[in-house]
C-alpha positions in Angstrom: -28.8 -12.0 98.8 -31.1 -13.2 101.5 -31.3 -9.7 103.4 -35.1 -9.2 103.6 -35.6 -12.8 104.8 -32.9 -12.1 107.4 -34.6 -8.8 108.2 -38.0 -10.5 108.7 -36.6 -13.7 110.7 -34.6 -10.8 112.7 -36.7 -7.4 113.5 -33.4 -6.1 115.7 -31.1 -3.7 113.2 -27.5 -4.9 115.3 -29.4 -9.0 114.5 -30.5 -8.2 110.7 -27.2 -6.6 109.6 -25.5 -9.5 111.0 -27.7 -11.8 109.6 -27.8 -10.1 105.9 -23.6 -10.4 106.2 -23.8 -13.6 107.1 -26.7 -14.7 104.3 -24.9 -12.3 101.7 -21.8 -14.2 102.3 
């Protein structure tokens, strides 16, 4: 639920898709 704060803290696609996962879960 967090994905555009995890795709702002990390620019990288492989680092914000990881991120968003790991925020969403």
């Amino acid at each position: 639920s967090v994905s555009v704060f995890s795709i702002l803290i990390l620019p990288p696609a492989r680092g914000a898709g990881q991120a968003t996962r790991g925020a969403d879960a």
